[in-house]
C-alpha positions as CSV (number, residue, x, y, z in Angstrom):
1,X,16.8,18.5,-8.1
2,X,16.0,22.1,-7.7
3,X,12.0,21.3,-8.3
4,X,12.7,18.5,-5.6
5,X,13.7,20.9,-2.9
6,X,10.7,23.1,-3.6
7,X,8.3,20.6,-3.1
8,X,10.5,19.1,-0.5
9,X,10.3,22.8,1.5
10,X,6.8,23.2,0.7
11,X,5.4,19.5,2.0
12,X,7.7,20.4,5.2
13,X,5.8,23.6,5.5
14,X,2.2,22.3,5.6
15,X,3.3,19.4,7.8
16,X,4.5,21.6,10.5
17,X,2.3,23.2,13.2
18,X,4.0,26.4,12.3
19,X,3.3,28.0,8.8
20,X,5.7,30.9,8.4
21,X,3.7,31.8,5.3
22,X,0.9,32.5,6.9
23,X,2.0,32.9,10.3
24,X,4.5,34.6,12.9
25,X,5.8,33.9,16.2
26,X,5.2,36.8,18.8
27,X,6.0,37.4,22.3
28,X,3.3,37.8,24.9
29,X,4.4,39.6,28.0
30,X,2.9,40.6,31.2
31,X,5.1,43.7,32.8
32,X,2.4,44.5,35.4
33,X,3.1,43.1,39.2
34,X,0.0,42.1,41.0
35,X,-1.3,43.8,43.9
36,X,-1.9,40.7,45.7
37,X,2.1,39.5,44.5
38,X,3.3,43.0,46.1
39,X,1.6,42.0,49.6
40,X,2.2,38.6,49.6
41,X,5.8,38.8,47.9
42,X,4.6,35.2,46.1
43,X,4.2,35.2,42.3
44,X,1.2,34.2,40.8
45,X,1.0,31.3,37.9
46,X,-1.4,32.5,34.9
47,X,-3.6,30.4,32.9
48,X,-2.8,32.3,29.1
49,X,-6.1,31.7,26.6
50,X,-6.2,32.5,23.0
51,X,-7.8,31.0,20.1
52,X,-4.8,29.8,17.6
53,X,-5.1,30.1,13.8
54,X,-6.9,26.9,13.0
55,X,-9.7,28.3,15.9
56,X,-9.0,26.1,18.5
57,X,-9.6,27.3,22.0
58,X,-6.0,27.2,23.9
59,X,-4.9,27.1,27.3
60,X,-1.2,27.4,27.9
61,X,0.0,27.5,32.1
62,X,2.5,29.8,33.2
63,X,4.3,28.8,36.8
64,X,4.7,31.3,38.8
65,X,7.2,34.1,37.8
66,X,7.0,33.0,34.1
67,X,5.6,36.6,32.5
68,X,6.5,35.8,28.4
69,X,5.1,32.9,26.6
70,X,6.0,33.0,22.6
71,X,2.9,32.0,20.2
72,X,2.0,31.5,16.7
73,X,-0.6,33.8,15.4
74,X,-2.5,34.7,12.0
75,X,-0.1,37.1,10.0
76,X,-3.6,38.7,8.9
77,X,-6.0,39.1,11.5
78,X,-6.8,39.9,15.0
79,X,-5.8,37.6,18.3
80,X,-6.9,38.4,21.4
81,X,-5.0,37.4,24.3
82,X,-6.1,36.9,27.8
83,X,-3.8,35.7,31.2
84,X,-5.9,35.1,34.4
85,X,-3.6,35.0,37.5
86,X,-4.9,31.9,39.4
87,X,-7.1,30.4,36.4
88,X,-9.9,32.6,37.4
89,X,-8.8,36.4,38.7
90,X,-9.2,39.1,36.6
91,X,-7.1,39.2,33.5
92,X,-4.2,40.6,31.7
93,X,-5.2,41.4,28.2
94,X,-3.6,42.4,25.0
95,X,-4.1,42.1,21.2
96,X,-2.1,41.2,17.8
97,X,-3.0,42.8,15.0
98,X,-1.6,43.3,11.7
99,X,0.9,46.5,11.4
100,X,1.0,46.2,15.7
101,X,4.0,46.8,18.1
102,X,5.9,43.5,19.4
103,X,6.0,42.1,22.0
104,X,2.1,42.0,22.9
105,X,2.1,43.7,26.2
106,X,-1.1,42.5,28.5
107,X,-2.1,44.3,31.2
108,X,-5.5,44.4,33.2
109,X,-6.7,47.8,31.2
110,X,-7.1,45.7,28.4
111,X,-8.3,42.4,30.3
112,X,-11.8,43.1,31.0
113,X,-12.5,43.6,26.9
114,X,-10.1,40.9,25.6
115,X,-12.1,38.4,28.0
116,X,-15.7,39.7,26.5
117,X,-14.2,38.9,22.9
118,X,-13.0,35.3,23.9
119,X,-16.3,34.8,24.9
120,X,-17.9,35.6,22.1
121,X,-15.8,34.2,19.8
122,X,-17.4,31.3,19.1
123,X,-20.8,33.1,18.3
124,X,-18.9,35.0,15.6
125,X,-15.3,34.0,15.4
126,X,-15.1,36.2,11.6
127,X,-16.1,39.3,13.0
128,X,-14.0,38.9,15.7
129,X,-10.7,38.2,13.7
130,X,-11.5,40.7,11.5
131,X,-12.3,44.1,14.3
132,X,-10.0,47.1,13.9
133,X,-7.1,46.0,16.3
134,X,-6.2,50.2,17.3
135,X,-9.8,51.5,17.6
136,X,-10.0,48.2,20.0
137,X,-7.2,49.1,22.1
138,X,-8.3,52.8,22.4
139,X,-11.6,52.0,23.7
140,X,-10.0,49.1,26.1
141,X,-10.0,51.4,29.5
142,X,-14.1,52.3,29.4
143,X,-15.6,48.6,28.6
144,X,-16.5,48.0,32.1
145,X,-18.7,51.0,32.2
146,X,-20.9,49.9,29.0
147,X,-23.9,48.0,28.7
148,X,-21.3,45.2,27.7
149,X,-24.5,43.0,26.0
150,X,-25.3,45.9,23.9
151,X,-22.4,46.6,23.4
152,X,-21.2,43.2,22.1
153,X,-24.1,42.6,20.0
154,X,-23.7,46.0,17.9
155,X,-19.4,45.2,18.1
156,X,-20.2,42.1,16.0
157,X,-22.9,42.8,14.2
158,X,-20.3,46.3,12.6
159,X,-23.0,48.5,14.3
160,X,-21.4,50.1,16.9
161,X,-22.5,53.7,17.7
162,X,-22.8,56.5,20.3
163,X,-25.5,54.6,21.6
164,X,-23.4,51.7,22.0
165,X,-20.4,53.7,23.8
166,X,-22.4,55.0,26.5
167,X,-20.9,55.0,29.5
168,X,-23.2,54.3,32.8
169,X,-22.6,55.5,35.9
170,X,-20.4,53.1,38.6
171,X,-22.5,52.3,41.3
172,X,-22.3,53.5,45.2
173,X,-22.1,50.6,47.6
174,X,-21.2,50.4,51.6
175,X,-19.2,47.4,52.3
176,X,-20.2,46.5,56.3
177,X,-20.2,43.2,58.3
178,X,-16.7,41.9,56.7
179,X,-13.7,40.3,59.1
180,X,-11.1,43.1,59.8
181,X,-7.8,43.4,58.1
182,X,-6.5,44.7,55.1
183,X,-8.4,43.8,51.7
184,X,-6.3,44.1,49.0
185,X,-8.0,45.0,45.5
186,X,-7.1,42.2,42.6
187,X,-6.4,45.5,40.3
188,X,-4.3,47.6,40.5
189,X,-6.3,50.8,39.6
190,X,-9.0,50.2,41.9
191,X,-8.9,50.7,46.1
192,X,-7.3,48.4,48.5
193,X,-8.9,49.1,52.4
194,X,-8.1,48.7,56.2
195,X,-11.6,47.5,57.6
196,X,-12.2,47.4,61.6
197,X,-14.6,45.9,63.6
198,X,-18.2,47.7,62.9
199,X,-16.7,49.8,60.2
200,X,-18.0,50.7,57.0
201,X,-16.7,51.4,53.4
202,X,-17.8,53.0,50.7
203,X,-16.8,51.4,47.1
204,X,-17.7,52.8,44.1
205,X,-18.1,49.5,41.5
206,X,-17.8,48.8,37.8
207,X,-19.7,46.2,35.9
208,X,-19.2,42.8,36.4
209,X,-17.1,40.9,39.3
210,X,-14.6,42.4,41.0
211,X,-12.1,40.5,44.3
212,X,-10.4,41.8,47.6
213,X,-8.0,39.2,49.0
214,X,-7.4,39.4,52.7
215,X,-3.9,37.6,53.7
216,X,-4.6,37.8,57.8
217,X,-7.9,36.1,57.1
218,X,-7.0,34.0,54.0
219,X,-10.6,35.2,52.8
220,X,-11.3,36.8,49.5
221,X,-14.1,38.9,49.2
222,X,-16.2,38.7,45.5
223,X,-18.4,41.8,44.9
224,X,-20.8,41.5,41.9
225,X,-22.4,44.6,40.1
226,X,-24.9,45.2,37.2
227,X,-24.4,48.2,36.2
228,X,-27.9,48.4,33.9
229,X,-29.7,47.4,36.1
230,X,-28.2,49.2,39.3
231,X,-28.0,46.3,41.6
232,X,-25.0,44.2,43.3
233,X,-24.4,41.1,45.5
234,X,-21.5,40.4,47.5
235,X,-19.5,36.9,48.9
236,X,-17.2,35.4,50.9
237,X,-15.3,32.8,50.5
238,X,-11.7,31.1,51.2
239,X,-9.2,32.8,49.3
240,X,-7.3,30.8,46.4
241,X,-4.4,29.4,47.4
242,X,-0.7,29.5,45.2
C-alpha cells in the first residue's frame, strides 16, 4: 500500500504543471508608481514576460492596478522577469536566482537589462539561465550606457571584461518644434519638462528609446539614441490609450 502511494505521489507530481521538486512558486511585485499613473491618476495594465522552466516564452496580463502575479520558476537557475506598462513602455525588471530575496521586486533600474536578456534568450538560453544572478543585479543601473551589442556578445560568450563595462558618454540633444504642455518622462529617474511655444530643451539621452507622454495633447513623444555611434532621431505620435 505504502509503495502504492509513492508511485501514486510521484505520477501526480510529473503530471502537474507544477513540480515542487524542481520548482518553487515566487511572488513578482512591482512597488514603483508610474510617472505617467501620478499625472494621470489612472493605473496602468502590464504585459509580465518571462521564459518558464520548460523554455517557453510567456506572457501573463496584469489589469490595471494588479502589481503581484505568483509564478513557477527553476529552483536552480536564473529567471529574468520583465513587466511593460502598456505592452510596449519601458519595463519593470527583476530576477530569481537561487539563494535570492522573495518576493522578486521589479523596478525600471533593472528593466532596461532584464529586457536585453529576454532577447537574447533564445540565441543562448544556457548561458542565460546559468549568469551570476548578484553580479547581474549590481551592474543593472549602468546597462544603458554600454555598447549593449558588445556587451551581450562577451555576457554570453563568459567574456565579459573592462572593455565590455565601458560606459559611453549620454548624448546632448535640443528638443525644439514640439506642441506645448507638460511632457511627462515614462521613468521616473529621468526629466519631465514644461515646453512653450518656440522654446527649446536640452535632454541629455541614454541608449536606446526613451517616451514623454503629453496628457493636454494626448501626444507621446519617442526619442531614439545610439549611443556608439553618437546619433538620435526623434517622433511623434498619438499617445497610447488605457
Amino acid at each position: 500500500m505504502k509503495w502504492f502511494v509513492c508511485f501514486a505521489l510521484l505520477a501526480l507530481c510529473i503530471s502537474c504543471e507544477f513540480n515542487p521538486l524542481s520548482e518553487r512558486q515566487v511572488e513578482i511585485v512591482i512597488t514603483e508608481e508610474h510617472p505617467w499613473k501620478k499625472v494621470s491618476h489612472r493605473p496602468l495594465w502590464h504585459t509580465l514576460v518571462y521564459y518558464d522552466a520548460s523554455g517557453d516564452l510567456k506572457h501573463v496580463h496584469l489589469e490595471g492596478g494588479t502589481t503581484k502575479a505568483t509564478i513557477a520558476v527553476r529552483r536552480d537557475r536564473l529567471t529574468v522577469f520583465c513587466a511593460y506598462p502598456l505592452s510596449s513602455l519601458f519595463p519593470y525588471g527583476g530576477f530569481f536566482y537561487p539563494g535570492c530575496r522573495t518576493p522578486i521586486v521589479l523596478d525600471q533600474k533593472q528593466g532596461r537589462l532584464a529586457s536585453l536578456l529576454l532577447d537574447a534568450y533564445p540565441h543562448n538560453a544556457q548561458a542565460i539561465e546559468n549568469l551570476n544572478g548578484e553580479a547581474l543585479v549590481a551592474m543593472a543601473c549602468d546597462v544603458a550606457l554600454l555598447d549593449t551589442s558588445k556587451f551581450l556578445v562577451d555576457l554570453l560568450n563568459g567574456t565579459v571584461d573592462q572593455e565590455s563595462l565601458i560606459l559611453l558618454p549620454k548624448l546632448a540633444i535640443t528638443l525644439a518644434d514640439l506642441p506645448a504642455g507638460y511632457w511627462i518622462n515614462e521613468r521616473s529617474d529621468q526629466r519631465s519638462f514644461y515646453f512653450l511655444w518656440n522654446d527649446a530643451i536640452e535632454v541629455e539621452a541614454e541608449g536606446l528609446a526613451e517616451r514623454w507622454w503629453n496628457q493636454e495633447m494626448q501626444l507621446c513623444l519617442t526619442l531614439y539614441a545610439d549611443l556608439v555611434e553618437g546619433t538620435f532621431s526623434t517622433s511623434l505620435s498619438k499617445a497610447p490609450l488605457w
